[in-house]
C-alpha positions as CSV (number, residue, x, y, z in Angstrom):
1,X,-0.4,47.1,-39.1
2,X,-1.6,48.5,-35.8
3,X,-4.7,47.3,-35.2
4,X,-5.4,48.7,-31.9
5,X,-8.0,51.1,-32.4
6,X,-9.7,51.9,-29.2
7,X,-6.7,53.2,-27.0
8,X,-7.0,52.9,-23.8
9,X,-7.0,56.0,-21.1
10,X,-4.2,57.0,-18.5
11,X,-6.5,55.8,-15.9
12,X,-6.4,52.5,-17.7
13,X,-2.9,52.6,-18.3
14,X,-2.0,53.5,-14.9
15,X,-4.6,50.9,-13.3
16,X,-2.9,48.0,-15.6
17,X,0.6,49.7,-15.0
18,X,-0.2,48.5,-11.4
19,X,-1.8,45.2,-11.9
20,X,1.1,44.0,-13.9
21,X,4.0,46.0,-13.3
22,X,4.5,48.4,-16.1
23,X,7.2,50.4,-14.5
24,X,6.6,53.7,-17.3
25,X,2.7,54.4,-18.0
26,X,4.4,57.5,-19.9
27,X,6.7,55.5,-22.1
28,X,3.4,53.3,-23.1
29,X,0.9,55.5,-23.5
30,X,3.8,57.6,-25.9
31,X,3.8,54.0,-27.7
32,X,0.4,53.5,-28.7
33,X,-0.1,57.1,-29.4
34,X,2.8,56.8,-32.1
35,X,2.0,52.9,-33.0
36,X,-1.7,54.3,-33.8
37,X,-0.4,57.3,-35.7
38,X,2.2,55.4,-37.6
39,X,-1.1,53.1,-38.8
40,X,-2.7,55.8,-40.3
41,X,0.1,57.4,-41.7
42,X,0.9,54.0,-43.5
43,X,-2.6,53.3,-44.5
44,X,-2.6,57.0,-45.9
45,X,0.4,56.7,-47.5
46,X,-1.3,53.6,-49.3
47,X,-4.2,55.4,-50.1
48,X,-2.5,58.1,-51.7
49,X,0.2,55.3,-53.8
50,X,-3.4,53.5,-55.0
51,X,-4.7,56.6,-57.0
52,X,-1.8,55.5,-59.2
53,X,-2.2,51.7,-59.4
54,X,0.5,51.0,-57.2
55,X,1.1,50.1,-53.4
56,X,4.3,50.6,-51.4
57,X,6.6,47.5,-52.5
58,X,6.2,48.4,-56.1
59,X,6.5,51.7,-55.9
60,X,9.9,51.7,-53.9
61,X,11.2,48.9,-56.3
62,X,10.4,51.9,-59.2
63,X,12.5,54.2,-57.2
64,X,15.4,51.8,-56.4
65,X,15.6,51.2,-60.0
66,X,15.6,54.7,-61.2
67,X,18.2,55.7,-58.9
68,X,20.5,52.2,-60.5
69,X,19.8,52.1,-64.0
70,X,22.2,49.6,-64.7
71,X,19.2,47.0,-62.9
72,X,19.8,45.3,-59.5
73,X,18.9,41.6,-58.9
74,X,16.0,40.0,-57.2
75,X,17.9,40.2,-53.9
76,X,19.1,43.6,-53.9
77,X,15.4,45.1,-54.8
78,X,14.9,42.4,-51.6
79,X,17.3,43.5,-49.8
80,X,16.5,47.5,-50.2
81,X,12.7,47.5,-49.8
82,X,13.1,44.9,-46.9
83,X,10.7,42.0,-48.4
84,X,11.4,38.4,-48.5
85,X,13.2,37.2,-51.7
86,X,10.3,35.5,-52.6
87,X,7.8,38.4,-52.1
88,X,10.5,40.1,-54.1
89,X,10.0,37.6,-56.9
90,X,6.3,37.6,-57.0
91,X,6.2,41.3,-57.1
92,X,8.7,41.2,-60.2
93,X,6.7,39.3,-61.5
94,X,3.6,41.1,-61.8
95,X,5.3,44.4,-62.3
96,X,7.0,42.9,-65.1
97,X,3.6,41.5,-66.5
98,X,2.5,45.1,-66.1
99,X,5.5,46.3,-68.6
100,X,6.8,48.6,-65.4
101,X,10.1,46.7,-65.5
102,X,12.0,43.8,-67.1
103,X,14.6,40.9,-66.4
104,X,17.8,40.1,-68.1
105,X,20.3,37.5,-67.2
106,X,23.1,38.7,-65.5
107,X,26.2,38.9,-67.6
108,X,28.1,37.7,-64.7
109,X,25.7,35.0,-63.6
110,X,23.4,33.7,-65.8
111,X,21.4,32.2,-63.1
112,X,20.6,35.7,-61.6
113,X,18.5,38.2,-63.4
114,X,18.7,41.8,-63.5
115,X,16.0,44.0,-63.6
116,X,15.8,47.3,-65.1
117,X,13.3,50.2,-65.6
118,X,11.0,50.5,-68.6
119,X,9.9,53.0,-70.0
120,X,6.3,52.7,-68.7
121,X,7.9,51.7,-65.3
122,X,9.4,55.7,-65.8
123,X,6.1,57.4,-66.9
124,X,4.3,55.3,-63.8
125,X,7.0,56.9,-61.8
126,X,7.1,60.2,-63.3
127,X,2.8,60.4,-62.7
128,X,3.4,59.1,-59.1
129,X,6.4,61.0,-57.8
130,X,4.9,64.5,-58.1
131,X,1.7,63.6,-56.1
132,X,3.2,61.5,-53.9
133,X,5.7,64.7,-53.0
134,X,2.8,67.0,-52.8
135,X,1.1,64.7,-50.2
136,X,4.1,64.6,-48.3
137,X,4.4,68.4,-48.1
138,X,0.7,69.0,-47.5
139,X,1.0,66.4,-44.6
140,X,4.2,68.0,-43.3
141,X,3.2,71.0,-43.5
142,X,2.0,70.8,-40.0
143,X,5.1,70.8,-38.3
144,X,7.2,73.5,-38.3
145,X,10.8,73.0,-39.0
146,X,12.0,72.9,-35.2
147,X,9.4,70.5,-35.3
148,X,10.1,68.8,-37.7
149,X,14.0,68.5,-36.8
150,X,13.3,67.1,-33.4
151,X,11.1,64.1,-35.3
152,X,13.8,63.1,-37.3
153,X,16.3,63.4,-34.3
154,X,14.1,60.8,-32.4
155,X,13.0,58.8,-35.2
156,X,17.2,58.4,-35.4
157,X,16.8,56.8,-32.0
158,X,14.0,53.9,-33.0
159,X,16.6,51.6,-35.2
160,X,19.4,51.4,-32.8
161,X,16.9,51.0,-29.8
162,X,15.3,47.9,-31.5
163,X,19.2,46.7,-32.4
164,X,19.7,47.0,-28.8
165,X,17.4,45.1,-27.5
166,X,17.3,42.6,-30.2
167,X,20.8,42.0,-29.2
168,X,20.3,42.5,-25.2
169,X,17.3,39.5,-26.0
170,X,19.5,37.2,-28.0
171,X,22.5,37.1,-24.7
């Protein structure tokens, strides 16, 4: 969560840029302006997920496990919604108290469970998905597709970026 609120001005910016040596008041101000809008999109996002009982870790852990039907484990549902294995488990949990999924032992490895769809875990999913898709479009819709193709070209950029310099810091 960004919780910067207030954002400063390019005055600001550009007085602090001098004071301690920011060398791009551009590449900052470019920051918080996407850091704040990221925020709201998120918090949106959730807003829109709550109207149907859920918020964002169940409702990817829905997804992942309609696309594999055959169930995925407790670390793979970790592993693809990008949550601690015990978050993971806790979530399970609850969603399995809430009849959206359920756990089998693994016929490989009894001490791993799989987990696997329910029914109810489809209908919640078939109630969400459509709204959900609708909320994307109707926020989408104000970019136009140039627009729209340039976001996704930088948005390619952020991962790698952050790999780089989480490598550059770790040498």
């Amino acid at each position: 969560m960004f919780e910067l609120k207030d954002l400063p001005s390019r005055e600001t910016l550009e007085q602090f840029g001098k004071q301690y040596g920011n060398p791009s008041v551009e590449s900052l101000h470019t920051w918080l302006v996407w850091a704040s809008a990221t925020d709201e999109m998120l918090a949106a996002f959730e807003a829109n997920l709550a109207t149907h009982g859920l918020s964002q870790t169940p409702f990817f852990v829905l997804l992942l496990l309609k696309r594999n039907p055959e169930g995925l484990t407790i670390g793979e549902l970790a592993s693809g919604v990008a949550v601690a294995s015990q978050t993971m488990t806790r979530a399970i949990n609850k969603m399995e108290a809430s009849g959206l999924c359920s756990k089998h032992p693994d016929p490989k490895d009894g001490r791993i469970s799989v987990v696997r769809l329910t029914t109810q875990g489809e209908d919640a999913l078939n109630a969400a998905l459509p709204k959900h898709y609708e909320w994307v479009a109707n926020f989408m819709s104000d970019f136009t597709a140039d627009e729209l193709a340039l976001l996704n070209k930088m948005m390619l950029k952020v991962g790698p970026a952050l790999k780089r310099m989480k490598l550059t810091a770790a040498h």
